[in-house]
C-alpha positions as CSV (number, residue, x, y, z in Angstrom):
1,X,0.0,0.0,0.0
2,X,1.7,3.3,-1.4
3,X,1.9,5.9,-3.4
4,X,4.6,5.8,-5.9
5,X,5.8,7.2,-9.0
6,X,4.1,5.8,-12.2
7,X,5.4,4.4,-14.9
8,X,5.4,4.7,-18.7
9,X,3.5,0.5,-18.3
10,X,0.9,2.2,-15.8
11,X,-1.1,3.9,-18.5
12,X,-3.0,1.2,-19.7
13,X,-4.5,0.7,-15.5
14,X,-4.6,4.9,-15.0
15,X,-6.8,5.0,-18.5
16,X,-9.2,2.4,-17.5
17,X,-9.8,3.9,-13.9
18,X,-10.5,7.5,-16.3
19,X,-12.8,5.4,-18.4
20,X,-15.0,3.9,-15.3
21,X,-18.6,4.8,-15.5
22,X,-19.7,7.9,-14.3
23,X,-15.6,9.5,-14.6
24,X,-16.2,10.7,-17.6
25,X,-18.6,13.5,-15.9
26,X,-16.0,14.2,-13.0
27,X,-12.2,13.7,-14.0
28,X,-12.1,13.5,-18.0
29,X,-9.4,11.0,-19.5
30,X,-6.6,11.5,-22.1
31,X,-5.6,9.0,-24.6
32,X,-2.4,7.1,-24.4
33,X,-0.3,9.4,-26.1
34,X,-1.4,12.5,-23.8
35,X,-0.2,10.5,-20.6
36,X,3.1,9.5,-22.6
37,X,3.4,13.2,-23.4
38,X,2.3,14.4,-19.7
39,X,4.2,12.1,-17.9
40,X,7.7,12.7,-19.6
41,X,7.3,16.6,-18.9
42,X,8.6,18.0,-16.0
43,X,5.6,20.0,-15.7
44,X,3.8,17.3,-14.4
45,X,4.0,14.5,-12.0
46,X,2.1,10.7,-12.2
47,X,1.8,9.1,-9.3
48,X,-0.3,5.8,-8.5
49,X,-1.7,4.1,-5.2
50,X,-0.6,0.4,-5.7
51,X,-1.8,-2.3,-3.4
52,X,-0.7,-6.3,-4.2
53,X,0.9,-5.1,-7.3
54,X,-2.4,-3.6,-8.7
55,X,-2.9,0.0,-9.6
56,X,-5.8,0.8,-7.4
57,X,-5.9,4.8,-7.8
58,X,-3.8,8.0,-9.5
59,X,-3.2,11.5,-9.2
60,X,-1.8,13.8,-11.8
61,X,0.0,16.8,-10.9
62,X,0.5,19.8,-13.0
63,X,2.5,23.0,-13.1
64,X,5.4,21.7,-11.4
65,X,7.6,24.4,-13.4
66,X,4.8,27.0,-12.4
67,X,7.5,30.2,-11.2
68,X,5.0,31.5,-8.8
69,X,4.9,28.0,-6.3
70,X,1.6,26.4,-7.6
71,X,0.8,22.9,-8.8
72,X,-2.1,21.7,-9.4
73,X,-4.1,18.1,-8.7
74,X,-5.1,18.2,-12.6
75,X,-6.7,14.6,-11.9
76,X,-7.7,12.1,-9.3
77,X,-9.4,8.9,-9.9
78,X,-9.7,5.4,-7.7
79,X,-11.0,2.1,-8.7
80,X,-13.2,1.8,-5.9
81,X,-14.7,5.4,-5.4
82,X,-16.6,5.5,-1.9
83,X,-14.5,2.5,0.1
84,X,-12.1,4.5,2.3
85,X,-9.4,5.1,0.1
86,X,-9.6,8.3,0.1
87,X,-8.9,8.9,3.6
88,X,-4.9,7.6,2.8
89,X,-5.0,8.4,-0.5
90,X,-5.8,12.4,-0.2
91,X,-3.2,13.0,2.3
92,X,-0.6,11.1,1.1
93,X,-0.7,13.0,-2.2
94,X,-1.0,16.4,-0.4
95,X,2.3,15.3,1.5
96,X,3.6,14.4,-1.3
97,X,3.4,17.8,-2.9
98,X,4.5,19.2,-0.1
99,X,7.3,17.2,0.8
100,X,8.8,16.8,-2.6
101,X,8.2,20.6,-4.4
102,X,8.4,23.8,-2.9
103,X,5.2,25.0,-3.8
104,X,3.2,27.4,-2.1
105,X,-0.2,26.3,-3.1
106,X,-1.8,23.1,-4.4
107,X,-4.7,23.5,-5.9
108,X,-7.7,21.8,-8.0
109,X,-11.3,21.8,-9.1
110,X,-14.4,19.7,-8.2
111,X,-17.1,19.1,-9.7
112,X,-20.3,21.1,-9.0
113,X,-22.3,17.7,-9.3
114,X,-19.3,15.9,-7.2
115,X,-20.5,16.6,-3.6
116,X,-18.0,13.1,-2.5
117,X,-14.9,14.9,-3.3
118,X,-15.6,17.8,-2.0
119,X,-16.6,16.4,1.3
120,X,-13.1,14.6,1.0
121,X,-11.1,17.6,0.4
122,X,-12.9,19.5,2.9
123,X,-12.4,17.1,5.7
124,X,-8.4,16.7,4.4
125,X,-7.7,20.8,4.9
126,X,-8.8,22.3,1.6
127,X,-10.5,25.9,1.3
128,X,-13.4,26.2,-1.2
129,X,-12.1,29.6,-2.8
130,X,-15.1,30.1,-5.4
131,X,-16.8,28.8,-8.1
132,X,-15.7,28.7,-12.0
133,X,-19.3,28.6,-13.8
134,X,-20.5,26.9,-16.4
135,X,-16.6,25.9,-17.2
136,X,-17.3,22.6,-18.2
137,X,-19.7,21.3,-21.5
138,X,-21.6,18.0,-21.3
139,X,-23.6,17.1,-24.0
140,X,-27.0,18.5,-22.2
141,X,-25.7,20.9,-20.0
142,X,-22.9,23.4,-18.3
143,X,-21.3,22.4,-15.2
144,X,-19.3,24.3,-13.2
145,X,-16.3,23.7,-11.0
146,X,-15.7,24.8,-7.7
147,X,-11.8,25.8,-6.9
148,X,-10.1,24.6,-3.8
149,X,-7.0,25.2,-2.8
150,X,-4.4,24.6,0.3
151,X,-1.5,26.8,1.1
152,X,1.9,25.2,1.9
153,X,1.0,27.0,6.0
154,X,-2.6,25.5,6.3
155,X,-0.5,22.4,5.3
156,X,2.3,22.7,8.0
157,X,-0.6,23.2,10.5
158,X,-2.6,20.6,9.9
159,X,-3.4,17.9,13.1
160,X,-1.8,15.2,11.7
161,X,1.3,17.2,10.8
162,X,1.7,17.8,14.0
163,X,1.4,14.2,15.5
164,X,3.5,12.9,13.0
């Protein structure tokens, strides 16, 4: 059970976790040779929650060479939505970022018609900064996307931070 660096080999398991029912509405997916792409910049980071050997979850960060100390969680998908992984997987990403850039903010958008993940990022220290309407087309309707966000402080203050 950890989150590690992906590999060029986990596409194929990050692309089917995009392409679960219901993903398409809330994460989007890339084709294989936008991940290849993605995950050879350094502006971006792959990383994958692997238990037994088996891909169970991923995260995609973004803006890694942003100058002004902000990535972003551009995507964040799990095979089992709604079973508890969440509760490791969330903060071990947001430690990740932490631990490993020297970013200032890290930052993402939910879903308006998401109200799981943003009960998750909530709970896990994010602020709800405001709302990007309308941002996102679906084929009978606008949805827009609400912006959270954690600064690198809120981070060093969270509980857990400081039991650790």
């Amino acid at each position: 059970m950890a989150l590690e660096p992906a590999a060029p080999q986990d596409i194929p398991a990050i692309m089917a976790i995009e392409r679960l029912p219901g993903y398409d509405v809330f994460i989007g997916a890339f084709e294989a040779e936008e991940h290849a792409r993605h995950m050879a910049s350094s502006d971006a980071r792959y990383l994958v929650w692997r238990e037994h050997g088996e891909v169970l979850a991923f995260a995609i960060l973004m803006k890694l060479d942003n100058p002004h100390g902000v990535v972003l969680l551009k995507r964040l998908g799990a095979v089992h939505a709604g079973e508890g992984l969440g509760r490791r997987l969330v903060p071990a990403i947001v430690d990740h970022v932490f631990e490993t850039t020297g970013c200032n903010r890290l930052e993402l958008g939910v879903s308006e018609e998401n109200p799981r993940a943003q009960h998750v990022y909530r709970r896990e220290g994010f602020v709800h900064e405001g709302t990007l309407r309308e941002v996102h087309r679906h084929p009978d309707r606008y949805v827009s996307s609400l912006l959270f966000s954690m600064l690198r402080r809120e981070w060093e203050a969270l509980p857990r931070r400081r039991a650790g």
